[in-house]
C-alpha positions as CSV (number, residue, x, y, z in Angstrom):
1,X,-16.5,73.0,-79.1
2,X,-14.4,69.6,-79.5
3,X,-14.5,69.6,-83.3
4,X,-13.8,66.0,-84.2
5,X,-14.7,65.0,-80.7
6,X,-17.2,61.9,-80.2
7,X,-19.6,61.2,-77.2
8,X,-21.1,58.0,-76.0
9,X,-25.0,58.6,-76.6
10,X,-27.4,56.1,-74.8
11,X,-31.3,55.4,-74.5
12,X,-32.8,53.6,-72.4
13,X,-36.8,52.4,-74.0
14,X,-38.7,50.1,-72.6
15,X,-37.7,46.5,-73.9
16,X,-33.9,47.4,-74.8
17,X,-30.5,49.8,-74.3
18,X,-29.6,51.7,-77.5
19,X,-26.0,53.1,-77.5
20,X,-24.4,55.0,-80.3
21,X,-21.2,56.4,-80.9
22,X,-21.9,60.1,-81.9
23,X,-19.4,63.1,-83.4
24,X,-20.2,66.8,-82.5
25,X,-21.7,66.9,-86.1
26,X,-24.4,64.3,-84.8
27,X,-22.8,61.1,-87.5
28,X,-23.4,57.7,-85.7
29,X,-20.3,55.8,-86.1
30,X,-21.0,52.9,-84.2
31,X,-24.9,51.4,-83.1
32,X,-25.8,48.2,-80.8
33,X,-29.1,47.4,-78.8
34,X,-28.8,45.7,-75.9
35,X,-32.1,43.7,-75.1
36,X,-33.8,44.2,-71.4
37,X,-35.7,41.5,-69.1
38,X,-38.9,42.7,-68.9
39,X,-38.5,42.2,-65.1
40,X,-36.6,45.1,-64.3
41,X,-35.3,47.2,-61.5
42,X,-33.2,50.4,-60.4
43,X,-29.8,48.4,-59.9
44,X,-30.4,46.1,-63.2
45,X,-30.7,48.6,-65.4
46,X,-27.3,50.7,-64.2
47,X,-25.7,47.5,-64.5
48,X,-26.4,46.8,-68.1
49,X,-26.2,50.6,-68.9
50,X,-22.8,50.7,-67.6
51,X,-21.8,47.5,-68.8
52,X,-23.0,48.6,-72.3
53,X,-20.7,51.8,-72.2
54,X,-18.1,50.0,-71.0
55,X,-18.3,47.4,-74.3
56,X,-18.9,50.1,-76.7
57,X,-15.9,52.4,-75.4
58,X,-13.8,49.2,-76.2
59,X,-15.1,48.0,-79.7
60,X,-14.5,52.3,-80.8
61,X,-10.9,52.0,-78.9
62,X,-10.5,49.0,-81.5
63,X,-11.5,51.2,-84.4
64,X,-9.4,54.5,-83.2
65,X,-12.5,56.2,-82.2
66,X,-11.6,57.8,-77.9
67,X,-15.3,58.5,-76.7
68,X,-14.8,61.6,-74.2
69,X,-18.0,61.4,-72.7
70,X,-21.7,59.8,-71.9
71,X,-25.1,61.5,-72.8
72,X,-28.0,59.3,-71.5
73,X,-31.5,59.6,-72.8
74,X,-33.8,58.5,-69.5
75,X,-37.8,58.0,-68.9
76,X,-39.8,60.2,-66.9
77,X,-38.8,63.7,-65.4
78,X,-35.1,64.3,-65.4
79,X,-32.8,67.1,-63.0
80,X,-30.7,67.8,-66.4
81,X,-28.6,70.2,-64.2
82,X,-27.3,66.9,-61.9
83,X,-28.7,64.0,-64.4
84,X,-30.8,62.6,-61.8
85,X,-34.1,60.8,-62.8
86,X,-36.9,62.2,-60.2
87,X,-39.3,59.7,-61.9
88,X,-41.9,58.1,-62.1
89,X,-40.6,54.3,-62.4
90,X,-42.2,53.7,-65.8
91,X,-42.3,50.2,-64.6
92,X,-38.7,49.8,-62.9
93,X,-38.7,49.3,-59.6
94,X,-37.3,51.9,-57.3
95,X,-36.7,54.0,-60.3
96,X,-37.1,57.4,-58.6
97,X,-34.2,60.0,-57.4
98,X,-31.8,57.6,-59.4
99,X,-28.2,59.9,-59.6
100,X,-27.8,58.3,-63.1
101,X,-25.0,60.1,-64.2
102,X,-23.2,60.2,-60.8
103,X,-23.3,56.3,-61.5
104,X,-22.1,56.4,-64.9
105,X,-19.8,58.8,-64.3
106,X,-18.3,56.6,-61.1
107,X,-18.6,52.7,-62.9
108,X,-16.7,54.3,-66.2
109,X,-15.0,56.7,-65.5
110,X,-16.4,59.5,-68.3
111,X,-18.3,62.6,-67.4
112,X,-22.1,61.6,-67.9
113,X,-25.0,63.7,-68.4
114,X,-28.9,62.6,-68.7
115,X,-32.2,64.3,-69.8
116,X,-35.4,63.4,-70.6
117,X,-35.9,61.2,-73.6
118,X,-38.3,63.2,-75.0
119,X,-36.4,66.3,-74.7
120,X,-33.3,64.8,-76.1
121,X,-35.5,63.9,-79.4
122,X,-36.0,67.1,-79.2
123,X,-32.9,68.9,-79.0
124,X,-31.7,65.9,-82.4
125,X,-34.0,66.8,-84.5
126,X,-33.6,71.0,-84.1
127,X,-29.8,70.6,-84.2
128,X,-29.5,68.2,-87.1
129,X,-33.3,67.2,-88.4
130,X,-36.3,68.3,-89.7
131,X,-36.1,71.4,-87.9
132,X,-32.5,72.8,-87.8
133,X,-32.3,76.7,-88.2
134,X,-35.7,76.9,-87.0
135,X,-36.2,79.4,-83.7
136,X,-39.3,78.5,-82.7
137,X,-40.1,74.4,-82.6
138,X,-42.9,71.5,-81.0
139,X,-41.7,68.4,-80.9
140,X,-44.0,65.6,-80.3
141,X,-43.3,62.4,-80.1
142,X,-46.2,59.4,-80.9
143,X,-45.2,56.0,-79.1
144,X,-46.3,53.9,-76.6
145,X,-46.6,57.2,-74.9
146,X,-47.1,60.8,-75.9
147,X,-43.6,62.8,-75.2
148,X,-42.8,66.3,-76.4
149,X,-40.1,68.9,-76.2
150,X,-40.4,72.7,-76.8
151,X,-38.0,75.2,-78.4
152,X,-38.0,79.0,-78.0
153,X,-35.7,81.2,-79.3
154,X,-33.6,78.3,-80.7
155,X,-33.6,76.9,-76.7
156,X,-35.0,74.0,-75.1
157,X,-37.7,75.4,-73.1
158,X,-37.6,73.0,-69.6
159,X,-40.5,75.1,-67.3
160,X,-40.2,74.4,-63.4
161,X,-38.9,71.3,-61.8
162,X,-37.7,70.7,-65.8
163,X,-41.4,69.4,-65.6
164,X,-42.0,71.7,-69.2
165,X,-43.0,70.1,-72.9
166,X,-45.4,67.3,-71.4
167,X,-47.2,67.5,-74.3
168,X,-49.1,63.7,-74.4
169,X,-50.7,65.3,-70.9
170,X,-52.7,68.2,-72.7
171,X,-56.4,67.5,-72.2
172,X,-58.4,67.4,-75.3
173,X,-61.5,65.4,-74.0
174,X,-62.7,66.1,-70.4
175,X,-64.7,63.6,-69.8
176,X,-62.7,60.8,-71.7
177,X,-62.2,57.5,-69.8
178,X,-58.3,56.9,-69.0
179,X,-57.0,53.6,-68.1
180,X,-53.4,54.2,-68.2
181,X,-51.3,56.6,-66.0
182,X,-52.2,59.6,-67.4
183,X,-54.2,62.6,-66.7
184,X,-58.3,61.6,-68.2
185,X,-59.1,63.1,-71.4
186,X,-55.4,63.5,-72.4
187,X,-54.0,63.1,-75.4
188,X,-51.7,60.2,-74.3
189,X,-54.9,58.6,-73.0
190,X,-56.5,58.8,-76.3
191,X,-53.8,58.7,-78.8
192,X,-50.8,56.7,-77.9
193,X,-50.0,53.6,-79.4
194,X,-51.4,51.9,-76.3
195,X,-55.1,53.8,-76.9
196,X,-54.7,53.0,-80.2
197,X,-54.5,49.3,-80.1
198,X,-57.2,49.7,-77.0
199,X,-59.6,51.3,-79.1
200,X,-59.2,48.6,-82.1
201,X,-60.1,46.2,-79.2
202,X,-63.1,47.9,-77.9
203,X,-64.7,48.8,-81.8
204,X,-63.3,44.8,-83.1
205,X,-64.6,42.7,-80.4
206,X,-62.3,41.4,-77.6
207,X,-63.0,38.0,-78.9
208,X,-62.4,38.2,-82.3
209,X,-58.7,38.5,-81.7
210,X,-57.0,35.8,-79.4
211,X,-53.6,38.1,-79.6
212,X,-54.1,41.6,-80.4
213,X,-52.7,43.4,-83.1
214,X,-49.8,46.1,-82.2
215,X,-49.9,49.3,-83.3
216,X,-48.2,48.9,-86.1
217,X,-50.2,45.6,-87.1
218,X,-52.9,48.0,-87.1
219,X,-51.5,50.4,-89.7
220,X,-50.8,47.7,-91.4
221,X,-54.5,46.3,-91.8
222,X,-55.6,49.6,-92.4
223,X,-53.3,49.9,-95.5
224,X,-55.3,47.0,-96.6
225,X,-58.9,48.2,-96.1
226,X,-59.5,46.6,-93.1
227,X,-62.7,49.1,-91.7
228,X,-62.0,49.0,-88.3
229,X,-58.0,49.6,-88.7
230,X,-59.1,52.1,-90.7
231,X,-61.3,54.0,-88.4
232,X,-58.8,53.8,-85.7
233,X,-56.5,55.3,-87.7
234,X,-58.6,58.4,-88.9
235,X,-59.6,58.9,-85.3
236,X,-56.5,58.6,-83.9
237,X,-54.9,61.2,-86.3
238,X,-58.3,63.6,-85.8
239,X,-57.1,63.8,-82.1
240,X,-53.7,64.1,-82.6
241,X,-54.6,67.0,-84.7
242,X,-56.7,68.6,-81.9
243,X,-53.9,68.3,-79.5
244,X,-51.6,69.9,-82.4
245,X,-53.9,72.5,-82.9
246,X,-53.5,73.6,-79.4
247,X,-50.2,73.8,-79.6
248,X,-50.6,75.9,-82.6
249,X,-53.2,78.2,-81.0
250,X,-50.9,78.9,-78.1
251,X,-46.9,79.1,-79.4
252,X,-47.5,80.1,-82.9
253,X,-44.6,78.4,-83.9
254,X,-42.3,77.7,-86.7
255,X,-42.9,74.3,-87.0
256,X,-44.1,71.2,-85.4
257,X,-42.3,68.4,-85.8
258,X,-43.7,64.8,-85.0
259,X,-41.8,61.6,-84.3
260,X,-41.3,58.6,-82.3
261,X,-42.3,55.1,-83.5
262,X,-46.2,56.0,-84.9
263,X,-44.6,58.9,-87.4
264,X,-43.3,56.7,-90.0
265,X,-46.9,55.6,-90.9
266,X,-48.0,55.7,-93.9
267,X,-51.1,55.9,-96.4
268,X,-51.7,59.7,-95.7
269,X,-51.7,59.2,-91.6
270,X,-49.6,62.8,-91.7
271,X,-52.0,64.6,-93.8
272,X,-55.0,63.6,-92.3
273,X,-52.9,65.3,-89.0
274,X,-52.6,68.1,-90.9
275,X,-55.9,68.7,-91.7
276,X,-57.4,67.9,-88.2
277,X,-54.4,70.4,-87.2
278,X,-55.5,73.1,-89.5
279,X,-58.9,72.8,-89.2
280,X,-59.1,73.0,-85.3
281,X,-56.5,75.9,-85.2
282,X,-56.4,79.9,-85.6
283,X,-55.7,80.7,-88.9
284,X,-53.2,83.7,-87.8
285,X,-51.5,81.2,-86.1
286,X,-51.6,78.4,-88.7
287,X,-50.6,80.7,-91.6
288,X,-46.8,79.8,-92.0
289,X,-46.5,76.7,-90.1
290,X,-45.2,73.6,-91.2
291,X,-46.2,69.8,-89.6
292,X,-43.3,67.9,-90.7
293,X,-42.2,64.3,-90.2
294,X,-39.1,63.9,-87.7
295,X,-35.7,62.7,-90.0
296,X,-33.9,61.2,-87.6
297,X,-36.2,58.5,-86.1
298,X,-35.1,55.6,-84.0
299,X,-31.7,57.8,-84.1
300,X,-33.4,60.6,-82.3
301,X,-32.5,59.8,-79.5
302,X,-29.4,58.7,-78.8
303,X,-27.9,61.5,-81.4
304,X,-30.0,64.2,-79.4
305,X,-27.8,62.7,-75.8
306,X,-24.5,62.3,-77.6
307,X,-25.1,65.3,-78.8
308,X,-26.1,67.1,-75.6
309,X,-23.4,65.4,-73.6
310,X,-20.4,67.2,-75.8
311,X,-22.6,70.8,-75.0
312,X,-22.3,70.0,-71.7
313,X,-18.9,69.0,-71.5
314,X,-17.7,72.7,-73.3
315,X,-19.5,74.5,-71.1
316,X,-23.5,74.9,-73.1
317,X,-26.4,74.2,-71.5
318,X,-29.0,74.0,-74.3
């Protein structure tokens, strides 16, 4: 492995570009966010993400700093072996069997290498976060969507078709109504930031809020007392500890680790996971595990792809 060598490590969210500059040891050295139109399609996006590695490589060259290569962090279902996004779009048109890191690789000139989001969170936080050392690892992430990552044997566990750790698609209510583009009954369905703010609608009254609250407005009233924030919260957490649980019942492992936007709550949203976790779970199973908050946050993922693009370059696969 390069020892002081730095990667390029890029994520690409729904409203904006994050790029990073990121050492082997997973240090950030240089951050920026490039904003996105919320119109967007297949050939705008390449064209700000390569325009954005293009800047970024500059302003390090300015401070010393020779970026060797590109990781990109990329929606949706990911062929990590050729970095090409299968899909689905995730609202950018013709976002399907996009060769993302053929094109980086061509309009920079760096080798490039993508994965899934999620799974790049994933490989972060068991290399340099909350669970580093640990062999046997969940990751979930709470955002907009549900997102997850699974490691066995200190490897990223990728299933068929790299189609593995799809987590937010675990069904913990059959008949549960789903008005998103998810499977009904599952946990993204009922959970997500977007079924949170959703449920706060349906229990507050359409009409009693012209604009409605985000997400985090909403852990924000119920900080305050506010009884419906406040409900929405405990049930929120009550399912996310069933779909925990699951997890529990089935791998056994280590450690769970939960991130993404929703995890940096506060006023005991973790615990009362915990204890819908525990509670719904086999206590043989349950006995050493820990449910811990994700370190790294909004760094997740762009150190998990900067990181993963320098394994990649020396030959690892992860």
């Amino acid at each position: 492995m390069f020892r002081h060598a730095a990667a390029i490590g890029a994520d690409i969210g729904r409203n904006s570009i994050r790029i990073a500059i990121v050492r082997i040891g997973g240090e950030i050295l240089i951050a920026r966010t490039w904003e996105l139109d919320r119109i967007q399609t297949r050939d705008y996006i390449t064209a700000k993400l390569t325009e954005a590695v293009r800047e970024t490589r500059r302003t390090a060259a300015e401070l010393g700093i020779n970026p060797i290569c590109v990781g990109i962090s990329a929606r949706g279902f990911v062929d990590h072996r050729n970095g090409v996004v299968a899909g689905p779009d995730h609202g950018i048109k013709d976002w399907t069997d996009v060769p993302l890191a053929d094109i980086v690789n061509r309009e920079t000139g760096l080798p490039a290498f993508a994965g899934n989001d999620a799974n790049m969170m994933t490989i972060a936080e068991h290399s340099f976060g909350a669970a580093k050392g640990k062999e046997n690892v969940v990751f979930i992430a709470l955002r907009t969507g549900i997102g997850g990552g699974i490691i066995i044997g200190g490897r990223l566990y990728r299933g068929v078709n790299n189609a593995g750790g799809e987590i937010g698609q675990m069904i913990v209510r059959y008949r549960g109504a789903s008005k998103i583009a998810s499977l009904k009954g599952s946990l993204e369905s009922l959970a997500s930031a977007d079924a949170m703010v959703r449920r706060f609608s349906d229990l507050s009254g359409k009409g009693n809020y012209p604009q409605l609250p985000s997400c985090r407005e909403i852990f924000e009233l119920s900080y305050s007392g506010h009884r419906v924030a406040m409900r929405v919260v405990r049930e929120n957490a009550d399912i996310i500890g069933v779909g925990i649980a699951n997890i529990i019942s089935i791998f056994a492992p280590e450690m769970v680790v939960i991130g993404g936007g929703m995890a940096e709550a506060e006023g005991g949203y973790l615990e009362l996971i915990r204890e819908s976790a525990f509670r719904n779970s086999l206590e043989n199973c349950r006995s050493s595990i820990m449910i811990e908050r994700a370190l790294l946050k909004a760094d997740s993922a762009i150190t998990g792809a900067g990181y993963y693009s320098l394994s990649r370059l020396a030959g690892n696969t992860l």
